[in-house]
C-alpha positions in Angstrom: 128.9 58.7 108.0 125.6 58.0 108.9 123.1 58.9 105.7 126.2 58.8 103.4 123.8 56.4 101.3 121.5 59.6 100.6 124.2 61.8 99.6 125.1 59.2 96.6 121.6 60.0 95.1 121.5 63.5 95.6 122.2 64.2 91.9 119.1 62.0 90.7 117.0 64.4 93.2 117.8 67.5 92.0 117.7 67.2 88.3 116.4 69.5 86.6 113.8 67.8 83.8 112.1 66.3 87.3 111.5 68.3 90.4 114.6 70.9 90.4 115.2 74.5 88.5 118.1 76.0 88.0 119.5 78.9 90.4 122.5 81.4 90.8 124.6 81.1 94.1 127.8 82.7 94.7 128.2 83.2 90.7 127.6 79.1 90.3 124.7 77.2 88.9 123.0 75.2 91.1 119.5 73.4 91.2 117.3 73.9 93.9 113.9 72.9 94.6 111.6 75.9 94.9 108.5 76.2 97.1 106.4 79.7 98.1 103.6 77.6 100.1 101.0 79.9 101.2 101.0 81.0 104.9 98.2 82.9 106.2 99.5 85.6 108.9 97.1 86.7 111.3 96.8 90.3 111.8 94.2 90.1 115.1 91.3 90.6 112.9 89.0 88.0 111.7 90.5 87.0 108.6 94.3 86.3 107.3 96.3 88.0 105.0 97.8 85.7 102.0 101.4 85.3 101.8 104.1 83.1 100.9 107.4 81.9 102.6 109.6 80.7 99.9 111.9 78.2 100.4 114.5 75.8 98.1 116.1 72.5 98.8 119.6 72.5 97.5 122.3 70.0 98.2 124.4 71.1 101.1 127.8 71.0 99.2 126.2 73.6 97.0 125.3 76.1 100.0 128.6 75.7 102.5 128.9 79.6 102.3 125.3 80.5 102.5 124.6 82.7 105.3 121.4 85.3 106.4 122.0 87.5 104.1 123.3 85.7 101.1 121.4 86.2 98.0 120.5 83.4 95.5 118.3 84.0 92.4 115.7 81.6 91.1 113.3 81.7 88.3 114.9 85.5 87.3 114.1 86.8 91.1 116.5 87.5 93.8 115.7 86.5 97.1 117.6 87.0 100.4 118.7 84.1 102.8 116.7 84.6 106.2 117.4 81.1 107.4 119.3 78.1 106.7 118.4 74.9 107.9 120.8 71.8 107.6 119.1 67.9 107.8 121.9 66.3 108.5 121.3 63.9 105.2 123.2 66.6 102.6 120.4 68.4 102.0 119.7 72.4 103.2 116.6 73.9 103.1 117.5 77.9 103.4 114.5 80.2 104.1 114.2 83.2 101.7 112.9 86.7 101.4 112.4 89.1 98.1 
């Protein structure tokens, strides 16, 4: 399987004393890397309006049953699955919504 190498080291990337935190799925622990990177949205005026679009990294074995609409809480907050997004190298970045 082509990237199977990555998928051996997975558990070194998402520990949680490094980059990781740990997250509720589908009644399970799982870690997850967390990231609400600021977007600006423009609104047709001259400025943007701040917001975020959260995301976590989570090893794909962890997600298989995450759909749009799943929910998975992080950090005590619940967010919604709006998108998931699969890289092929075992890891899925799913797009989220509070």
């Amino acid at each position: 399987m082509a990237g199977a190498f990555l998928t051996d080291d997975l558990s070194d990337l998402f520990q949680t004393d490094d980059f990781a935190s740990a997250a509720t799925f589908s009644g399970s622990t799982i870690n997850v890397i967390f990231d609400a990177e600021f977007v600006g949205v423009d609104t047709g005026g001259e400025v943007q309006v701040e917001s975020s679009s959260p995301v976590c990294y989570v090893a794909t074995s962890d997600v298989a049953a995450a759909a749009h609409g799943s929910t998975i809480a992080i950090g005590g907050v619940t967010y919604t699955v709006t998108g998931r997004e699969d890289d092929n190298t075992g890891v899925t970045m799913l797009r989220l919504r509070t």
